[in-house]
N, C-alpha and C positions, 0 to 999 in steps of 0.2 A: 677302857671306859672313858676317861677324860680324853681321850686322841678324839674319840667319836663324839662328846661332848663340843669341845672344841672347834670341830670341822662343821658341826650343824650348825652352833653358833656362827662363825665367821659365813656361812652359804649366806642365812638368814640377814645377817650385815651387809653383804652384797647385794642383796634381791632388795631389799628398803630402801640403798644409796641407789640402783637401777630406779625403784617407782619415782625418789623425789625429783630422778631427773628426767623423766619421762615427763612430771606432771611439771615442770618448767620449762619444759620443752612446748607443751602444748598447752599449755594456760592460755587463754580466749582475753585474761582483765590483764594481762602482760603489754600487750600493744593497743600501741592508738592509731583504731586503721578511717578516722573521722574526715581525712581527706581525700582519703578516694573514693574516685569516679571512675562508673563505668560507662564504656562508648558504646552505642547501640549502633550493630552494623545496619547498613543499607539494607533496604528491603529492594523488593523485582517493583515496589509500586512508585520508589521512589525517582524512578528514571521516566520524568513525563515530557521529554524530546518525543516528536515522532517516530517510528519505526519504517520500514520498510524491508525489501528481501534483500536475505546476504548470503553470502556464501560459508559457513561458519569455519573453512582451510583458511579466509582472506584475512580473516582475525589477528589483532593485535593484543597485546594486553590490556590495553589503554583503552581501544573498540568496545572487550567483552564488559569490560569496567563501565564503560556508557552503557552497556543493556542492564544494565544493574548486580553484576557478579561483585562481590570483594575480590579486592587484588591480589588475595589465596587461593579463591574459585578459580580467576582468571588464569594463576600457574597453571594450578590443576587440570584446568581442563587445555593448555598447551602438553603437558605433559603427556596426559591420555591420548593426545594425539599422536604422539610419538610411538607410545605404547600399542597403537593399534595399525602402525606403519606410516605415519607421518600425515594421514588423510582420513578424513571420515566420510565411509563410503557409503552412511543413509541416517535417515532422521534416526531409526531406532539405534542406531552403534553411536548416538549424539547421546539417544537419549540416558543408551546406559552408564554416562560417567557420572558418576556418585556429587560430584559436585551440582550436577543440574537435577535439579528437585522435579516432584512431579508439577506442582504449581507453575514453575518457570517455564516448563518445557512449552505446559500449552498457551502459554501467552507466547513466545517463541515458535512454536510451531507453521503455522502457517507462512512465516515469514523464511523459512528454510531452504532453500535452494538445492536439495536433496531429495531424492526416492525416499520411498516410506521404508524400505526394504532393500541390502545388498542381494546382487545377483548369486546365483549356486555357484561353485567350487567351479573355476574352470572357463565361467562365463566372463566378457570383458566388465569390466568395471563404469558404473553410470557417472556420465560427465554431465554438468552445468551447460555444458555448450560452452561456442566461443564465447569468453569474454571481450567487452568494450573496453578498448585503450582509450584512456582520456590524455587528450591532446590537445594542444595551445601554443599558440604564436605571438599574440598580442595583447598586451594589458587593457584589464574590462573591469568597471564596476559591476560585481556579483547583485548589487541591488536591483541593475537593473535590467538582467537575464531573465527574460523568459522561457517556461519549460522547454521550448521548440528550441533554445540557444544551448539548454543545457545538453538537450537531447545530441546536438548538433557539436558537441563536444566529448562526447564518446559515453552519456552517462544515460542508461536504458529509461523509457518513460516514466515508470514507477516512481527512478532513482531522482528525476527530474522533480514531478509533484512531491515528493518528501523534501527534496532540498526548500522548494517555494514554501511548505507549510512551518520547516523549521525556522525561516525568514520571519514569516508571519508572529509563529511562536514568541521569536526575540522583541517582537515591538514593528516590525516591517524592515528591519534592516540589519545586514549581517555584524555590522556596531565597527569590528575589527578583525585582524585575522585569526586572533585567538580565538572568537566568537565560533569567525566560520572552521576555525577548523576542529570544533566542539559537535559536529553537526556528524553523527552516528555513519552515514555514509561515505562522509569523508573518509578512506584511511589512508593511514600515514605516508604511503606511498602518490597518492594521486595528491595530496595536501601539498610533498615535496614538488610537483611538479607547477602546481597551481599556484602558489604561494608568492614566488617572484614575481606574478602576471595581477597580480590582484590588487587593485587602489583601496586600499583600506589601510586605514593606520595602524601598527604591530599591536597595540597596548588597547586593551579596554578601556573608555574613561567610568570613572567612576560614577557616573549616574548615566549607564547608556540606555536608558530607556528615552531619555530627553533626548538625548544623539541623535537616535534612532528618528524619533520624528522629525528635528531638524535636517535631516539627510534626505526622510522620505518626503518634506515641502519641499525639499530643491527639484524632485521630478515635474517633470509635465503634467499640468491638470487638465483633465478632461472637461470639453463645456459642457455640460447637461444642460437636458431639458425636460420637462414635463415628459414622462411616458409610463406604458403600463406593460410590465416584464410578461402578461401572459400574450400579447398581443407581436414579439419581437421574435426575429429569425436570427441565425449563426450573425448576418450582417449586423443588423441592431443590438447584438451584445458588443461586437466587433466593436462600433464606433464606441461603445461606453468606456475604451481601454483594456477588456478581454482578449485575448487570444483565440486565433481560429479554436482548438483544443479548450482552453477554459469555456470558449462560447457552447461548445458539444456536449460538455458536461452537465454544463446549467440548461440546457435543452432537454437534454435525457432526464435529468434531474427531476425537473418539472414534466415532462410527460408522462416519466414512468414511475418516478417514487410518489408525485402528488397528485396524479389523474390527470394530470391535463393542465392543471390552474392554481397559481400559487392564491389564495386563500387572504393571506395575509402577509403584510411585507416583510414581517417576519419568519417568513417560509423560506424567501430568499436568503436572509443570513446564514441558515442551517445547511445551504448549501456550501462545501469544504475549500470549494476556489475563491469563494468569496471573503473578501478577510476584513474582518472586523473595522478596519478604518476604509476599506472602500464601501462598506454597506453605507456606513453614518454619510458618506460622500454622495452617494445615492436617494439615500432615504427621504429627504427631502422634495426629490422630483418622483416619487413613485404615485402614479396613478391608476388604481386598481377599479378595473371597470365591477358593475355590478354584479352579482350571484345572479348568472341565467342567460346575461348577454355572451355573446360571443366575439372577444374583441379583435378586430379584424383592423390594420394598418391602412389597408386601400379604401375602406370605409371610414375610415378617419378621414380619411385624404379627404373624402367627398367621392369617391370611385370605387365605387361599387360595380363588383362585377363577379358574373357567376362561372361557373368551371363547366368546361365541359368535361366530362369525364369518360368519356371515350375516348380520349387522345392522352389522360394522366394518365403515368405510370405509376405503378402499386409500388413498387421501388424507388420514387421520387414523392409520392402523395407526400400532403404534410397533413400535419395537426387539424388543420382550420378545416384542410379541405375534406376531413373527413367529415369534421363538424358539419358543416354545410351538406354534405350527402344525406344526412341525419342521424348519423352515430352520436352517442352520447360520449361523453368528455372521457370516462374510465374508458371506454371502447377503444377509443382513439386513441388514448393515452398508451393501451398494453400494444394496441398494434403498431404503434412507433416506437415503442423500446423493444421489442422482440426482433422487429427486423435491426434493429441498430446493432442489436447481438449480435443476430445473425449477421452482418453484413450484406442484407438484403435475400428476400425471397427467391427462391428457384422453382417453387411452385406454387401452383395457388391452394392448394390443400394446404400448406403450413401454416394461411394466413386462419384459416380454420382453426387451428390446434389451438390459436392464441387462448388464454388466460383473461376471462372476464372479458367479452364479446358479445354484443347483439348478435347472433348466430345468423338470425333471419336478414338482419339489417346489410350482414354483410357478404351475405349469398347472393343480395341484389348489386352489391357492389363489384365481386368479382365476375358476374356477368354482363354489365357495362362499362367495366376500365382491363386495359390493358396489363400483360407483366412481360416486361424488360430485363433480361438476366442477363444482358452482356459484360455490367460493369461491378456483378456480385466477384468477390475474392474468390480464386478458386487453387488447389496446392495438391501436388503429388504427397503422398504418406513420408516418404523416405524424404522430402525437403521442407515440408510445410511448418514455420517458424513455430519454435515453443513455445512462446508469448501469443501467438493466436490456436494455438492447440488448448490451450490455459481456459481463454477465454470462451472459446466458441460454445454454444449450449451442446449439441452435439458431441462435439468430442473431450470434452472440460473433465468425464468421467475416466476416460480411458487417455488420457493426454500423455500421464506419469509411464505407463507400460508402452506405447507408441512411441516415447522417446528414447526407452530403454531396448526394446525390441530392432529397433533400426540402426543400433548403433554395432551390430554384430551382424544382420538381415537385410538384404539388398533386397529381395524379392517381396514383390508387395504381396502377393497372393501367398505366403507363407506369412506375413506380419499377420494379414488377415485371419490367417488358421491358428496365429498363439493367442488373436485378442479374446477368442472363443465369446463371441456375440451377436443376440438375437439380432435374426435373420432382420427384423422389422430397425432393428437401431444401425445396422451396419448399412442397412439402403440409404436410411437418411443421411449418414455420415456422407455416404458415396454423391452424395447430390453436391458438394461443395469438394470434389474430387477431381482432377485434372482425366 
C-alpha cells in the first residue's frame, strides 16, 4: 500500500514540475517583443515600370523580381522550371506553379510569349520563333535612340516602344546605367552586351529627376509654330520631332480611337508616344480649329483645291478627303483605322463591313474611286510573320494554332483542314494570301 502510495505521489510531482514548465515556456508577459517589425512583401501592384512581351524561359531572378514576384517566388518558379523539364511549354503549365496566383497571372497573361495550351504527346513542342540577337558596335547615347534605332538593334517593336516609355517613366532620360539597366526588358544578358557601348555614367545621382532634365535640354529643340494637330499628315508630325512610326500612331490615334478630330489639346497628351514634356513643348502652339470646320493645310495655305476622285485610290484616300466626299468624321475616321489594320483593302466589300459607316454615302464613293491592291501585304501560311498574324483582324483569332500547326505541317491545304473554319472566314483570310 505505501509502494503504491508513494509511486502516485512522486507521478503527481512530476506532472506539476512538467505544467510549471510548460507555463514558462509559453507565458506571453515573459518577453518584450515591443520592437518588432513586420515587412510587408511586395504586391504584383507595386511594379509600376511598363511591361511588355517576354518570353518567361528568358527570366532571370532579378527580371521576375521586376514583375513584382518576391525573391522566393522568383526561386520558385526557376525551380518549377526545372521540374517541368527545364522549359515552359504554354501559358497554362506557367500558370500552374503555385507560386503565380491567379491575380498575377491575368495581369501577366497577355504579355506571354506562349500557346495557351502544350501540344498532345508526341506532337513537336511550340516555339517563340526565332529570336532577335541584340547587337552593337559603337557607343550611343540610349536618350537619344529612337524606336526605329532600337528596332534596328535587334530589339522587336513592342520591345522598342516599352524601352521609349520606360525612358519617359524616369523623367525623359535613362539618368545612368543602373537606371537602364532596371528597364524589365533589359536582361542580364543583352544589358552585358550593351553596357560597355552606352554613355551614361555607372552611378545614379542622387536627385536624377533634375539630371534627367538637364540631359533632355542638351537635345535639339524643335522650332514650332502655330498649327492644328487635326489638320497634319505623317509629314507634319514628322517635322514636330516625331518619328515616321510615332507620327502613325498619333494618326491612327486620332482617326480611330477619337473620330477623326482631336476635340481638345488634351486629347493629344492621352496619346502614349507622346510624353509629357513634349506635350507642354507643344501645347502652346496648338490651334484647334473650330467644331464643324474641316481643317484642311492646303486651305490654310490659301490653295484650295478639290479632289478628283476618280483617279484616288481607296488604299491611299486620306481622312480629309473623305471628308470632302461628304462622309462624316466617325465615318471617315473607322474607314481609315480598319484599312491601317488591314494593311489596306483587297476588295471593295470590306470597305462596307466597316464599323460605323454612312452605308449610302459610301456606296456612292466606291462607285467613283478607284482600288489598288498591288501594294496591300500579302504572305504564304507556312511564312507569314507572327507579329502580323497577331495583329491582322482576320487572322488575330487563329494566329496562336497557325503558328503551332506549321511548325510540324508543310502543307497548307492540311493547316487549312486542322484550323477547321467557317467557310465565309477562311475566304477572307485567303484574300491577304499569297
Amino acid at each position: 500500500m505505501k509502494k503504491i502510495y508513494y509511486r502516485q505521489l512522486a507521478f503527481m510531482g512530476v506532472l506539476i514540475l512538467a505544467l510549471l514548465a510548460f507555463e514558462r515556456y509559453t507565458g506571453s508577459g515573459k518577453e518584450d517583443f515591443s520592437d518588432v517589425r513586420f515587412l510587408a512583401s511586395p504586391t504584383p501592384s507595386s511594379y509600376s515600370a511598363p511591361l511588355t512581351e517576354f518570353d518567361p524561359n528568358d527570366l532571370d531572378a532579378r527580371q521576375w523580381q521586376l514583375l513584382g514576384f518576391t525573391g522566393k517566388q522568383a526561386a520558385t518558379i526557376l525551380n518549377y522550371k526545372k521540374v517541368v523539364g527545364g522549359t515552359f511549354v504554354s501559358k497554362q503549365q506557367f500558370k500552374k506553379c503555385f507560386a503565380v496566383s491567379e491575380e498575377k497571372f491575368r495581369e501577366l497573361e497577355k504579355y506571354i510569349l506562349l500557346p495557351e495550351t502544350a501540344g498532345e504527346a508526341g506532337t513537336p513542342q511550340f516555339t517563340a520563333g526565332k529570336k532577335n540577337t541584340v547587337s552593337v558596335s559603337v557607343k550611343f547615347n540610349p536618350d537619344r535612340m529612337t524606336a526605329e534605332d532600337w528596332e534596328e538593334m535587334g530589339f522587336s517593336e513592342k520591345q522598342a516602344l516599352a524601352i521609349l516609355k520606360y525612358k519617359d517613366y524616369l523623367g525623359g532620360s535613362f539618368v545612368s546605367k543602373e537606371k537602364f539597366r532596371e528597364c524589365f526588358i533589359i536582361s542580364r544578358e543583352n544589358f552585358r552586351k550593351l553596357s560597355p557601348y552606352l554613355l551614361l555614367p555607372e552611378k545614379t545621382p542622387e536627385d536624377f529627376r533634375r539630371y534627367a532634365g538637364s540631359q533632355a535640354s542638351g537635345k535639339k529643340k524643335t522650332g514650332y509654330r502655330p498649327f492644328d494637330p487635326n489638320a497634319l499628315d505623317a509629314e507634319g508630325w514628322k517635322a514636330l520631332g516625331f518619328s515616321e512610326k510615332q507620327a502613325g500612331i498619333i494618326i491612327h490615334y486620332r482617326d480611330r480611337n477619337l473620330g477623326g478630330r482631336f476635340r481638345a489639346a488634351e486629347d493629344l497628351q492621352r496619346c502614349f508616344v507622346v510624353s509629357p514634356e513634349k506635350f507642354e513643348e507643344m501645347k502652346p502652339y496648338i490651334r484647334l480649329a473650330p467644331p464643324g470646320t474641316v481643317p484642311d493645310t492646303k486651305q490654310a495655305a490659301g490653295k484650295q483645291q478639290e479632289t478628283d476622285f476618280s483617279k484616288t485610290d481607296l488604299n491611299t484616300i486620306t481622312f480629309r478627303q473623305l471628308v470632302e466626299f461628304g462622309l462624316d468624321e466617325k465615318s471617315a475616321g473607322s474607314i481609315i483605322g480598319f484599312r491601317r489594320k488591314l494593311g489596306g483593302f483587297m476588295t471593295k466589300d470590306q470597305i462596307l463591313t466597316t464599323y460605323n459607316i454612312d452605308t449610302e454615302k459610301v456606296k456612292k464613293l466606291l462607285t467613283a474611286a478607284p482600288l489598288t491592291t498591288a501594294g496591300v501585304p500579302r504572305y504564304n501560311l507556312s511564312d507569314a510573320p507572327e507579329e502580323w498574324l497577331r495583329n491582322h483582324p482576320y487572322f488575330k483569332y487563329s494566329a496562336d494554332k497557325i503558328i503551332f500547326y506549321r511548325l510540324s505541317e508543310k502543307d497548307e491545304r492540311k493547316i487549312w483542314k486542322l484550323l477547321k473554319l467557317k467557310p465565309e472566314y477562311e475566304a477572307r483570310m485567303k484574300l491577304y494570301l499569297k
